[in-house]
C-alpha positions in Angstrom: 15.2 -20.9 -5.2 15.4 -20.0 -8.9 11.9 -21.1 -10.0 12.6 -22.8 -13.2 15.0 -25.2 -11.1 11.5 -26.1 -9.9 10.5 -27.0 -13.4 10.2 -30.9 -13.2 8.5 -31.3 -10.0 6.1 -29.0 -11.1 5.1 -30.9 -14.1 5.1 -34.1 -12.1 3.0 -32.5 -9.5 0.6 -30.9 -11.7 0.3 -34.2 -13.6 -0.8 -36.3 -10.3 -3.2 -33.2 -9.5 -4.9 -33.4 -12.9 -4.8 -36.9 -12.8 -6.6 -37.1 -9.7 -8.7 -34.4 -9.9 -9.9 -35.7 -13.6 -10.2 -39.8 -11.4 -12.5 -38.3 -9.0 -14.6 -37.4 -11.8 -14.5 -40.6 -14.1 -16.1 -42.4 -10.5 -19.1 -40.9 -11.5 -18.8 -43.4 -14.7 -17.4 -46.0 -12.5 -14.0 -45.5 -14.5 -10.8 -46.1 -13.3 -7.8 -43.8 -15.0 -6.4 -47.1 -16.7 -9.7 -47.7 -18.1 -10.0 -44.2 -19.1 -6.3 -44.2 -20.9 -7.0 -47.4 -22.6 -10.1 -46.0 -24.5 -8.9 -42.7 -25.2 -5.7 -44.0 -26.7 -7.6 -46.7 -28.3 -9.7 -44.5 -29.8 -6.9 -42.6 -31.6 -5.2 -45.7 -33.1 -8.1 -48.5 -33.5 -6.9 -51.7 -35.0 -3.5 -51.2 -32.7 -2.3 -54.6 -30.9 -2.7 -55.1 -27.3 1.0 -55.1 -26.7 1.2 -51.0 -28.6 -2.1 -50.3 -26.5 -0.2 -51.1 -23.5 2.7 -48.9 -24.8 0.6 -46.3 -25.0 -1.5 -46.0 -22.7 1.5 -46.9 -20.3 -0.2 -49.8 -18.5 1.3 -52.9 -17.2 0.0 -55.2 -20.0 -1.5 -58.0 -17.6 -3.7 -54.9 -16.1 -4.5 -54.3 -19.4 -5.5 -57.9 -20.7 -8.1 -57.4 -17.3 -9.2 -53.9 -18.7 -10.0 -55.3 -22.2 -11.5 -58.2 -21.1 -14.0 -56.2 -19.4 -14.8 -53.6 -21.9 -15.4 -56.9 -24.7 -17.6 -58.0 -21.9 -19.5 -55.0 -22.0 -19.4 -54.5 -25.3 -17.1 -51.7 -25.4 -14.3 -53.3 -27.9 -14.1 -55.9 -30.1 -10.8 -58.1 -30.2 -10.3 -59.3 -33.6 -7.5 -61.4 -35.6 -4.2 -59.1 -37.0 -4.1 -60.1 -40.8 -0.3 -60.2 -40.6 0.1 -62.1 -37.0 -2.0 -64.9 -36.5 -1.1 -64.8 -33.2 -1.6 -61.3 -32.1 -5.4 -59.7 -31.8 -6.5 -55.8 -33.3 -8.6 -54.1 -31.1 -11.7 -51.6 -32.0 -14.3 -49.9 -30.2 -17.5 -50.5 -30.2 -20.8 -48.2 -30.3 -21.2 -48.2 -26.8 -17.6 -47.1 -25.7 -17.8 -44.3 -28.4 -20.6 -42.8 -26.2 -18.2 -43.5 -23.0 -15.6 -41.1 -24.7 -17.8 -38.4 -25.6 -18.3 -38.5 -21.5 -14.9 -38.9 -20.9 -13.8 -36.4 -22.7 -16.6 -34.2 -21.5 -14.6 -34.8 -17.7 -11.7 -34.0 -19.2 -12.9 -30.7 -20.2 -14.1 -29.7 -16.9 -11.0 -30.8 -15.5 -8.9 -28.5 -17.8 -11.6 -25.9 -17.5 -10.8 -25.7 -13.9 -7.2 -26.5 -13.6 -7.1 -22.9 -16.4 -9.4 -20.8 -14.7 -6.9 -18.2 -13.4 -5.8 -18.0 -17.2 -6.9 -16.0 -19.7 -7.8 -17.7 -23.2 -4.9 -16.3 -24.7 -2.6 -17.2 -21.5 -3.9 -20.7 -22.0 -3.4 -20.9 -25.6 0.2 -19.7 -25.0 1.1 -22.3 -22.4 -0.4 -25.2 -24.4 2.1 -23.7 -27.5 4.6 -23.4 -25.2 4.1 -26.9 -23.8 3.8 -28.9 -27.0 6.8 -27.0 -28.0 8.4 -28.6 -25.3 7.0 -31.8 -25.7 8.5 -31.9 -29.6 11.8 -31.1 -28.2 11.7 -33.8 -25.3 10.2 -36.6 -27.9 13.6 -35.8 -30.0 16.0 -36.6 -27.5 18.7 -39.0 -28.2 18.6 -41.4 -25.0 21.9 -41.2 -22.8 24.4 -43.3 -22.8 23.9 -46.1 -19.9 26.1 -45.0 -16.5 29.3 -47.3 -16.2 28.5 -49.2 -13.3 30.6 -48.4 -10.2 32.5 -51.5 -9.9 34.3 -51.0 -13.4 34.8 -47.1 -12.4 36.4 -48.7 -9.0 38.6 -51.1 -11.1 39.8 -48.8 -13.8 40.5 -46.1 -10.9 42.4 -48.3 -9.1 44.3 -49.8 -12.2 45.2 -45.7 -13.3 46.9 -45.1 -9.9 48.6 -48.2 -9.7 49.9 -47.4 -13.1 51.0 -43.8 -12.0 52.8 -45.5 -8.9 54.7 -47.8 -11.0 56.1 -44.9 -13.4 56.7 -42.6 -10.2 59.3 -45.1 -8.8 
């Protein structure tokens, strides 16, 4: 098999390896992945709403509403009021969780650190180019079209022959 036809199960595969490998460490923190998302992504956009968090971080927002209830108990975030929807809540971190992402990102380091080892520092450097570059490309995507469901391809297809039967008589 041509191997860059194995391309996207590679990424996906490597992606559930990291991610596991990088969840068996977090248990040391008594993280969960979700938990671990949440706070990193938070930490790049503080004062985001709960609803872009859960964008984000790509977690079901319900899990998340569990996750940040948690953390406020622990004193990890604070929730407070949006100035421009009374309704909606900003969210910041707290002293305590800063700490938490110096250690998680400390995991994530040995994670990486092993998942590169058979790399050289310039081989890594060139596949994280390499990667981003594809990540810009794939982030610039126009979305497709939606599929025409197969009922109206059935229809029209049926409506095109009996047309041609018609004008063949």
């Amino acid at each position: 098999m041509d191997k860059i036809a194995n391309f996207g199960h590679l990424l996906k595969d490597l992606g559930r390896l990291y991610a596991r490998r990088f969840e068996e460490r977090a248990q040391a923190l008594q993280l969960t992945l979700p938990q671990c998302k949440a706070l990193a992504y938070l930490a790049r956009n503080e004062g985001i709403s709960q609803t872009r968090l859960a964008e984000l971080a790509e977690i079901d927002p319900m899990s998340l509403v569990r996750i940040l209830d948690h953390m406020e108990a622990e004193g990890w975030v604070e929730r407070r009021p949006d100035p421009k929807d009374r309704r909606a809540r900003c969210l910041y971190m707290q002293d305590k969780a800063r700490a938490i992402m110096k250690e998680i990102l400390h995991l994530a380091g040995e994670t990486r650190t092993e998942f590169l080892a058979d790399l050289s520092a310039e081989e890594s450097g060139r596949l994280i180019d390499m990667l981003e570059r594809i990540h810009a490309t794939a982030r610039t995507l126009a979305p497709l079209p939606a599929p025409i469901p197969q009922s109206a391809l059935g229809k029209s297809s049926k409506r095109a022959a009996g047309a041609r039967d018609r004008s063949s008589s």
